[in-house]
C-alpha positions in Angstrom: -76.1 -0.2 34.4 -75.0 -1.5 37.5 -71.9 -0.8 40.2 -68.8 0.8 38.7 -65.5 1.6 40.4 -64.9 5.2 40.7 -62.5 7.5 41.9 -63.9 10.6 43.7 -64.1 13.9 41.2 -65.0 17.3 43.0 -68.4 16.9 42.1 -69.0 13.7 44.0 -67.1 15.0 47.4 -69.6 18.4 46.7 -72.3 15.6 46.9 -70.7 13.5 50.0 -70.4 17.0 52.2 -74.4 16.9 53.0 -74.0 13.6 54.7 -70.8 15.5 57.0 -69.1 11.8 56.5 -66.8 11.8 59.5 -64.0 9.5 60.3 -64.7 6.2 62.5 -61.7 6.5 64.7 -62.0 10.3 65.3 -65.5 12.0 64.9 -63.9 15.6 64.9 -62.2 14.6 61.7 -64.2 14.6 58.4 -63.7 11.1 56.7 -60.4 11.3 53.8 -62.7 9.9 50.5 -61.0 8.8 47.6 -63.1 6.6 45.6 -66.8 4.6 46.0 -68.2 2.0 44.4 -71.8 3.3 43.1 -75.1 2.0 40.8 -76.4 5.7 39.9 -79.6 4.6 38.8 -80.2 2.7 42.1 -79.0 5.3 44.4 -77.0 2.8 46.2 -72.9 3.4 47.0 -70.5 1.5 48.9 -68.1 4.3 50.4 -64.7 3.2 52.1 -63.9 5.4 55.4 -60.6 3.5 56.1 -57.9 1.1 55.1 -57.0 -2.5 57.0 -59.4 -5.4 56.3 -57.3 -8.2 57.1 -59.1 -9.4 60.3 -61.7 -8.6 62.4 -59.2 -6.8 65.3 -58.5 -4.6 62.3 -61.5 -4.0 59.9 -62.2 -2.4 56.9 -65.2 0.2 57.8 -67.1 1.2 54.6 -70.7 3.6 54.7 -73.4 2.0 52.6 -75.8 4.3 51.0 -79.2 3.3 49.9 -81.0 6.1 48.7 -79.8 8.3 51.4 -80.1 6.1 53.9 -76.6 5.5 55.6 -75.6 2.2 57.1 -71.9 1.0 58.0 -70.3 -2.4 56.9 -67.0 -3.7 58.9 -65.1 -6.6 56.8 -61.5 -7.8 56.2 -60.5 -9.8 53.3 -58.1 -12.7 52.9 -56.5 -12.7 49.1 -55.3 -16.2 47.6 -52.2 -15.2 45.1 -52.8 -18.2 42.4 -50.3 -16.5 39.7 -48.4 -13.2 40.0 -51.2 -11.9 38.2 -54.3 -13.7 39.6 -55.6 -13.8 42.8 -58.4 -15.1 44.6 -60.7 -13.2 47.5 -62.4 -14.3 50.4 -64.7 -11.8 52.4 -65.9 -11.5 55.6 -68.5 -9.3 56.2 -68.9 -9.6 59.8 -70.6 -7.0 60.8 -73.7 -4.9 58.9 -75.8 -1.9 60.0 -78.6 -0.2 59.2 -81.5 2.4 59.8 -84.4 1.1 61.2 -86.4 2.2 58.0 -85.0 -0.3 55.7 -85.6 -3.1 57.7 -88.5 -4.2 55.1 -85.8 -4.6 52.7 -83.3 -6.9 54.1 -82.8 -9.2 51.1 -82.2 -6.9 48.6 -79.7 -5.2 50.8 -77.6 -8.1 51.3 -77.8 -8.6 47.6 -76.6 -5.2 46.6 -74.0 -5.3 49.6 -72.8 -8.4 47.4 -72.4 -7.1 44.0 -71.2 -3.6 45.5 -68.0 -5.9 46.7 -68.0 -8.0 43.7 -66.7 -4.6 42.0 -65.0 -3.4 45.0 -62.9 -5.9 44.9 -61.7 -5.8 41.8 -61.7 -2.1 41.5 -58.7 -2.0 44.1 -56.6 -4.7 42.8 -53.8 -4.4 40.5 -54.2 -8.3 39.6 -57.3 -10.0 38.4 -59.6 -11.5 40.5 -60.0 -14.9 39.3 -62.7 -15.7 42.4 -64.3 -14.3 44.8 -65.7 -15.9 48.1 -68.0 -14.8 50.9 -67.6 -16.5 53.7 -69.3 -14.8 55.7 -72.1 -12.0 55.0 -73.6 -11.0 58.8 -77.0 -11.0 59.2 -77.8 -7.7 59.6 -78.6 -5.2 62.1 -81.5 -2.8 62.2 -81.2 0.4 64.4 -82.3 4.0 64.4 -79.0 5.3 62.8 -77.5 2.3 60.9 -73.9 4.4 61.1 -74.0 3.4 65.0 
């Protein structure tokens, strides 16, 4: 099936509130979730925790989930306006974590991380995305709690 685009029903935040998601900036507060980006038959969602993205002083932070296992991607994006209603993106992902456990499966990670934001992208825009860019996917980081 792939990654789709979806907005957050009360179903999905029932599912979200066993993973007590909390906000980067202010771990008493519970993270505000609107939509994710998910492949259901992979188990794998890209979640958004805040706004920004449009350097690294002020990043994007977004939860990857991989079958339960919870890592943290900080990116900003720089969009190309080529019409009024086409645009191109470039992304940095400058920063990726996660858990220890997954280390064995670095390559498909990044790969998923990839298409995840291929629909992310374009989920979030109101014009089309005529390209998209990465210019820079971070190798990534293996520790004990990939949210860290």
């Amino acid at each position: 099936m792939g990654f789709v685009f979806e907005k957050l029903n009360e179903d999905k935040r029932k599912y979200l509130e066993k993973f007590d998601i909390r906000h980067p900036f202010d771990s008493n507060s519970k993270a505000s979730l609107r939509d994710w980006v998910v492949d259901a038959e992979k188990e794998v969602f890209l979640l958004p925790l805040t706004g920004g993205g449009y350097d690294e002083e002020h990043p994007e932070i977004l939860n990857f989930f991989y079958k339960e296992n919870i890592g943290i991607i900080y990116a900003y994006k720089k969009k190309k306006l080529k019409t009024h209603t086409e645009v191109d993106i470039t992304w940095f992902l400058f920063e990726i974590r996660f858990p220890t456990i997954l280390s064995s499966k670095k390559e498909e990670l990044v790969g998923l991380v990839k298409e995840a934001f291929l629909v992310y992208g374009s989920g979030r825009m109101d014009q089309k995305v005529d390209d998209f860019i990465f210019a820079e996917i971070a190798d990534p980081i293996f520790a004990n709690d990939g949210r860290g």
